[in-house]
C-alpha positions as CSV (number, residue, x, y, z in Angstrom):
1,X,0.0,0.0,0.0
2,X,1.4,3.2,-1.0
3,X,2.0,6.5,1.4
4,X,-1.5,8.7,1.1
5,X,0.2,11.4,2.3
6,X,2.2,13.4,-0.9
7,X,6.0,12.8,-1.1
8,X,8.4,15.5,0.7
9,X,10.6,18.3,-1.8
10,X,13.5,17.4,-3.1
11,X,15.4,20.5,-1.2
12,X,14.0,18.4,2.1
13,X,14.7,15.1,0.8
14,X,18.4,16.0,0.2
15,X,18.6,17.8,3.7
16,X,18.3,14.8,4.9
17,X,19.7,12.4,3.3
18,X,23.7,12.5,4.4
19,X,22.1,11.8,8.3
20,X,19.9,9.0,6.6
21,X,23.4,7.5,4.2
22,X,25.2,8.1,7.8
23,X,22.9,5.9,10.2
24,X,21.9,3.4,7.0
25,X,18.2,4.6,7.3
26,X,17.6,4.2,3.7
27,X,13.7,5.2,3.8
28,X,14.3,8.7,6.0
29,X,13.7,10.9,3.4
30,X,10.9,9.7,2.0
31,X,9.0,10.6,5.4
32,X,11.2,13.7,6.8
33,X,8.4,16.2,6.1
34,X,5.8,13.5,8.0
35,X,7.9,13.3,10.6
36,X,8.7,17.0,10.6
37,X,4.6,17.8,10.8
38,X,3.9,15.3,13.7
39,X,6.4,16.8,15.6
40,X,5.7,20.5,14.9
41,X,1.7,19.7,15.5
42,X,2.4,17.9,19.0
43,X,4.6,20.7,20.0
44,X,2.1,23.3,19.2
45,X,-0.8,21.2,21.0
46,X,1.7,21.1,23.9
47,X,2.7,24.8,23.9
48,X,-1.1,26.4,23.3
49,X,-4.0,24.2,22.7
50,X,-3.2,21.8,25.6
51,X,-3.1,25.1,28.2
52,X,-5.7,26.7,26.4
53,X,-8.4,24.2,26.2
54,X,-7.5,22.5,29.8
55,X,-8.0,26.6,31.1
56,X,-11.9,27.0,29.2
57,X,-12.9,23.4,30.0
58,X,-11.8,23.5,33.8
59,X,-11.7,26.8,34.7
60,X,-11.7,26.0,38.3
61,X,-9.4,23.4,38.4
62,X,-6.7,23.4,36.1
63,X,-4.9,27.0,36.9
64,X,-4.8,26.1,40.7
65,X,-2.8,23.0,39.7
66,X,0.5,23.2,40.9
67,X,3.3,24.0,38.5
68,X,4.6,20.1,37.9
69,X,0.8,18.9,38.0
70,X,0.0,21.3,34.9
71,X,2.7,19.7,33.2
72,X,1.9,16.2,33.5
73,X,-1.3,17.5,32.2
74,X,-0.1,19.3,29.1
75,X,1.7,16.1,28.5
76,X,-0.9,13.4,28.6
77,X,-3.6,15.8,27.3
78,X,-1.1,15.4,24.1
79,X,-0.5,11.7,25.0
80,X,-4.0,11.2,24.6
81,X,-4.6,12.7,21.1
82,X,-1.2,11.1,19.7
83,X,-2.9,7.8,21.4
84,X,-5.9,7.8,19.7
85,X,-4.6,9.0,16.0
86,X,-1.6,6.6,15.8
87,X,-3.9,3.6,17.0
88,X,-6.9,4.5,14.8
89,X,-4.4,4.7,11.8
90,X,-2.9,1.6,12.3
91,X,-6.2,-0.5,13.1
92,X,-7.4,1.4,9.4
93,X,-3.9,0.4,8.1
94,X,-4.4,-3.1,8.7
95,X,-7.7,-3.4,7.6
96,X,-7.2,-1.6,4.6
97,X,-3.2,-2.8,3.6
98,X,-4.0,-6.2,2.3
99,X,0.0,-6.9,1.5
100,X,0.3,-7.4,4.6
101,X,-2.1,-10.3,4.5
102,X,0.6,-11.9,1.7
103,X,3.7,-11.2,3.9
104,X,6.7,-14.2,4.3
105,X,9.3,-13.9,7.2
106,X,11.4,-12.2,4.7
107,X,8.8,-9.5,4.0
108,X,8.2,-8.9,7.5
109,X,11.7,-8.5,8.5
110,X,12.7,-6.7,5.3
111,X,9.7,-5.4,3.9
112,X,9.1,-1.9,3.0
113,X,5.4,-0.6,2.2
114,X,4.7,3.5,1.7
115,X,2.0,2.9,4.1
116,X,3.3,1.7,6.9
117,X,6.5,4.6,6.6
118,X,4.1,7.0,7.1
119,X,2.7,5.5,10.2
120,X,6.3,4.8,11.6
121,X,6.7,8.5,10.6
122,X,4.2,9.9,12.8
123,X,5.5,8.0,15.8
124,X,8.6,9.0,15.4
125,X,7.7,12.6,15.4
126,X,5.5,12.0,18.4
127,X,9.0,10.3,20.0
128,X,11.3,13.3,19.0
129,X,8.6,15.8,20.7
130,X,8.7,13.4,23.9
131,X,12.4,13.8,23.6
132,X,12.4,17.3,23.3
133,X,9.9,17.2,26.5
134,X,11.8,15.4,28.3
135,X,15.1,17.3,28.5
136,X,13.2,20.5,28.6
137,X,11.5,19.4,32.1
138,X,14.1,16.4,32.9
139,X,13.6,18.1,36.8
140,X,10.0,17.1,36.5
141,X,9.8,14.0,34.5
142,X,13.0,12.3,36.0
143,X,16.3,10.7,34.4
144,X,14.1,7.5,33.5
145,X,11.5,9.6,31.3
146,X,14.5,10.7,29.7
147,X,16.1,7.4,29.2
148,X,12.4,6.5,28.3
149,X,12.4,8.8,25.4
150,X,15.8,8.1,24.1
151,X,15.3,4.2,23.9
152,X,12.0,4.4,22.0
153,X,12.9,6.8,19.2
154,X,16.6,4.7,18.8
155,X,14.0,1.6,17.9
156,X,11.6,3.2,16.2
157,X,14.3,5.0,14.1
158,X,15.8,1.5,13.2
159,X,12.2,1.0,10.8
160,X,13.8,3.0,8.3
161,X,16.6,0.7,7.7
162,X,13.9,-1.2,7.4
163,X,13.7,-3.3,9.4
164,X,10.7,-5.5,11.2
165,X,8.3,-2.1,9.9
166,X,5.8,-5.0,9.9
167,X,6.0,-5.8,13.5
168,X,6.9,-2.0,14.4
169,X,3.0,-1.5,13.2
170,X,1.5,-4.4,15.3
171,X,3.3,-2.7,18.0
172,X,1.7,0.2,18.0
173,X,-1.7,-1.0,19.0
174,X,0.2,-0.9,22.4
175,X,-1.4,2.7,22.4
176,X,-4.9,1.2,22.4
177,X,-4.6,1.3,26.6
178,X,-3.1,5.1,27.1
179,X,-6.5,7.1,26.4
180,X,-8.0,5.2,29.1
181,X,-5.0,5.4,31.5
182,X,-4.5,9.3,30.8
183,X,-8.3,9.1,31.4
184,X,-8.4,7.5,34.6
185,X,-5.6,10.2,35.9
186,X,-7.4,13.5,34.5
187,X,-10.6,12.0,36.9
188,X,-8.7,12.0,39.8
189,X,-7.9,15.5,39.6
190,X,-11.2,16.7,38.1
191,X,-12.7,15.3,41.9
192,X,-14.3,12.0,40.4
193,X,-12.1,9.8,42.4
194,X,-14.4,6.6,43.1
195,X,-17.3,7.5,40.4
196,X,-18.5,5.0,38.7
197,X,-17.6,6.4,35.7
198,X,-14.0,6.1,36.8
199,X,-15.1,2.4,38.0
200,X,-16.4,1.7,34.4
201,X,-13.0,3.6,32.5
202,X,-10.9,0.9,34.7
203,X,-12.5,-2.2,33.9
204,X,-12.4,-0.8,30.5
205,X,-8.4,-0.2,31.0
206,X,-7.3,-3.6,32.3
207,X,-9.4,-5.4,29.9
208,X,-7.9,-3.4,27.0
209,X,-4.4,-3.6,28.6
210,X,-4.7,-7.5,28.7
211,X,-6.1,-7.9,24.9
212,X,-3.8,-5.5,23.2
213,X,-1.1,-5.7,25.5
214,X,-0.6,-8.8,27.3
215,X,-2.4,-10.9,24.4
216,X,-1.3,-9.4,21.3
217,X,1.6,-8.4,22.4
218,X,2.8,-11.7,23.3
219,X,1.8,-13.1,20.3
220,X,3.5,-10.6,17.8
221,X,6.6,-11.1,20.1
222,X,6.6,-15.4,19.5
223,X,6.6,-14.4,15.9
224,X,8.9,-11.6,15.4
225,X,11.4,-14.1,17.6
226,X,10.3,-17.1,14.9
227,X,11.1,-14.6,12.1
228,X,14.4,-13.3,13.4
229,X,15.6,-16.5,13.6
230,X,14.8,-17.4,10.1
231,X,16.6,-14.3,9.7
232,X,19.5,-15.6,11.1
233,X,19.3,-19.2,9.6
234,X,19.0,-17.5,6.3
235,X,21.8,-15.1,5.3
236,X,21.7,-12.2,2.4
237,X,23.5,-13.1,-0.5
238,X,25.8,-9.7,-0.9
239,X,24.7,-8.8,-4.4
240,X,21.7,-7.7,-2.6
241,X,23.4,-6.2,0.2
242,X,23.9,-2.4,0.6
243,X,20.3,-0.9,0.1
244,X,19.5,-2.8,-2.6
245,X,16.2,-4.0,-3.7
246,X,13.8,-6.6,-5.0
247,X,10.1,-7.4,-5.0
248,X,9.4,-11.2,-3.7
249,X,5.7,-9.7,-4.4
250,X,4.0,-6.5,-4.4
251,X,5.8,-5.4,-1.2
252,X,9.4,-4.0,-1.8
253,X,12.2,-5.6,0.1
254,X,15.2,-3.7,1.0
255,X,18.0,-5.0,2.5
256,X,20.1,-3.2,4.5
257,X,23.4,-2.1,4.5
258,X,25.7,-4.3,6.8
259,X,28.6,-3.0,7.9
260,X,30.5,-6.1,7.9
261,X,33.6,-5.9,5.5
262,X,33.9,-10.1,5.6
263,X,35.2,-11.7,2.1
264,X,31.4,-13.6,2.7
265,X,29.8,-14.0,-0.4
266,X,26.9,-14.0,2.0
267,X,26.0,-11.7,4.7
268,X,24.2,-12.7,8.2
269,X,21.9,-10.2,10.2
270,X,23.8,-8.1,12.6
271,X,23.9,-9.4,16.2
272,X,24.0,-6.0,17.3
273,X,20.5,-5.6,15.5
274,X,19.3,-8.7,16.9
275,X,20.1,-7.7,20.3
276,X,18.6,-4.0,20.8
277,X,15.8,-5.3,18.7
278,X,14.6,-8.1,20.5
279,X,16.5,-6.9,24.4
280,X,13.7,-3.8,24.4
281,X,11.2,-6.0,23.2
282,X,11.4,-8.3,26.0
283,X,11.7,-5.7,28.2
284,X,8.6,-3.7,27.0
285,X,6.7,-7.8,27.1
286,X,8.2,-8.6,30.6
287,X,6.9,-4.5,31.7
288,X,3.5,-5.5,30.3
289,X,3.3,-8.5,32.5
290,X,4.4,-6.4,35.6
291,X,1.8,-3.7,35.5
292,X,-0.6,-5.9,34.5
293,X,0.2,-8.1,37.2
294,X,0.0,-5.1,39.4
295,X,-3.4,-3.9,38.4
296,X,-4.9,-7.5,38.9
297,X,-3.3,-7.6,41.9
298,X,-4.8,-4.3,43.4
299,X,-8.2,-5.4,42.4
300,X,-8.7,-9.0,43.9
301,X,-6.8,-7.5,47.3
302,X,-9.8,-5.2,47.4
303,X,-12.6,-7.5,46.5
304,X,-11.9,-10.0,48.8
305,X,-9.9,-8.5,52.1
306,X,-11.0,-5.0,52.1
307,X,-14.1,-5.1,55.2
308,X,-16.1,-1.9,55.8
309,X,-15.1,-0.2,58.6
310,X,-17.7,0.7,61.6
311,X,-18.2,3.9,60.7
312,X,-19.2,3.0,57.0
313,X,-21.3,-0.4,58.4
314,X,-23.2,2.9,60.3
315,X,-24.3,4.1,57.4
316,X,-26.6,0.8,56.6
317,X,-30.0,1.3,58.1
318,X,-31.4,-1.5,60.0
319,X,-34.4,-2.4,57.5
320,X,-32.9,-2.1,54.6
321,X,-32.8,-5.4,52.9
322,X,-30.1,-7.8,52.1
323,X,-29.4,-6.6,48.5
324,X,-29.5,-2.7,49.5
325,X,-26.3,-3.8,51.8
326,X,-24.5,-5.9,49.5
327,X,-25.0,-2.7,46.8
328,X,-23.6,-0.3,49.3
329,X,-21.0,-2.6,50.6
330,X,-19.7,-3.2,46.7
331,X,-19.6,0.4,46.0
332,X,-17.6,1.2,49.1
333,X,-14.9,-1.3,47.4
334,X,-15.2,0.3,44.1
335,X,-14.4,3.4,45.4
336,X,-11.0,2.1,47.6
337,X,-10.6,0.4,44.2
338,X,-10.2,3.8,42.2
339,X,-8.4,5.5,45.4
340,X,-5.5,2.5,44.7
341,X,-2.2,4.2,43.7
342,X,-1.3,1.2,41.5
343,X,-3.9,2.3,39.2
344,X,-2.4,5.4,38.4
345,X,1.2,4.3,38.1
346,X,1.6,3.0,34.5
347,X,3.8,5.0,32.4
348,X,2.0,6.8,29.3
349,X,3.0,5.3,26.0
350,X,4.8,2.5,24.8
């Protein structure tokens, strides 16, 4: 599927294209100026319409914020929107990119659609903003935001090789669970701490974190590790080597350049590559496990060994029937539920 989005100028195209020959990105400068918009449109919702909007929809709540608090909420206002584009893109992408029905291993470790460039083009300008964010308020976010922000944009840079762009777009739909996370955070300081419309937007948010995270997640990993070792098994013959390209069907496949300088008439996939590739994948799988872990965790400790205390057993009049205090008695655990920290803990974003 080709890029809907019109190709960059040339006078762009060639400004970038001794960084792209430097790093071995070889599809760069098709998507500088898509990467260039995203992050110029998530700075300018950061810098105006996030302040602005938050000020006219909370007029009472969001200037009395303190300082810090307004910036976490400029950031996952932000958060939110990227959230919800990037994941409705790619759930259109997949649906409507029928190569990627057709894909081999070698396709999806190779493989190179317009499409899914522009896609990895608006996360990475959504990753250079968080960057940018990140050292700019590195005394509110903390080092490990930083180190946060660094990491992703180093792996989802390496796409434009490309490499495993077909997996980098099944990874994405990691984003699915932010909106309701940034959601549950904005209700605690809005005063709706315990609603039920809080209660509903967490049942909503571990569900979602299991299927999309936890399920699919795991399953895209299993078979980016199958395909990587195929990858491995199967080395590139050199006369394809060094950005050169071939279609094994309507996807193009272009192989990388390696920077071995071995007499090989065949070239094997860098261990390096296999390594940072697969290491933060793990770790992002193994994170997934731990927060949702922690979320399951909170919720069955609640259900089960929170007991109302006198005061609230007070408040259950002595006719009222047997259902009318099991009602009450569940919505006093909903509410501890909501109050739990561990609910509000889970970075934003991938």
């Amino acid at each position: 599927m080709i890029d809907p989005i019109p190709p960059p100028s040339l006078t762009l195209i060639n400004l970038t294209q001794p960084l792209a020959s430097a790093l071995h990105l070889t599809t760069l400068p098709l998507h500088a100026h898509e990467i260039l918009g995203a992050f110029l449109l998530y700075l300018s919702l950061y810098l105006f319409a996030a302040p602005s909007l938050s000020t006219l929809a909370f007029p009472a709540i969001y200037p009395r914020l303190p300082a810090k608090t307004r910036i976490d909420w400029n950031i996952r206002v932000v958060s939110s929107i990227q959230s919800t584009f990037i994941s409705l893109l790619t759930l259109w992408l997949l649906r409507a990119d029928h190569e990627r029905r057709h894909m081999g291993w070698e396709e999806r470790i190779w493989g190179y659609t317009g499409a899914g460039g522009m896609a990895q083009a608006c996360a990475t300008g959504y990753f250079l903003w968080d960057l940018w964010v990140s050292v700019v308020h590195v005394d509110v976010l903390g080092r490990g935001s930083l180190a946060h922000a660094c990491s992703a944009l180093v792996i989802i840079g390496i796409g434009f090789r490309p490499f495993a762009n077909y997996y980098g777009l099944a990874f994405v739909l990691y984003e699915l669970s932010t909106p309701l996370l940034n959601l549950h955070w904005f209700l605690d300081k809005v005063h709706m701490t315990g609603s039920r419309l809080q209660l509903y937007n967490g049942i909503a948010l571990v569900a979602v974190f299991f299927l999309c995270r936890v399920a699919w997640g795991s399953y895209q990993s299993v078979r980016i590790y199958h395909d990587m070792w195929k990858a491995l098994q199967n080395p590139v013959p050199k006369d394809l080597g060094g950005g050169n390209a071939h279609s094994a069907s309507s996807v193009i496949v272009l192989y990388p350049r390696f920077e071995d300088t071995s007499p090989s008439e065949e070239r094997t996939l860098p261990l390096w590559l296999v390594f940072t590739y697969l290491g933060s994948n793990t770790v992002l799988v193994v994170l997934n496990y731990y927060w949702f872990g922690k979320m399951i965790g909170s919720v069955r400790k609640r259900f089960v060994n929170t007991k109302i205390s006198s005061k609230e057993k007070g408040s259950l009049k002595p006719g009222e029937s047997a259902r009318c205090r099991k009602r009450l008695e569940r919505d006093l655990r909903i509410a501890d539920i909501c109050r739990k920290p561990e609910m509000q803990e889970t970075p934003v974003g991938i």
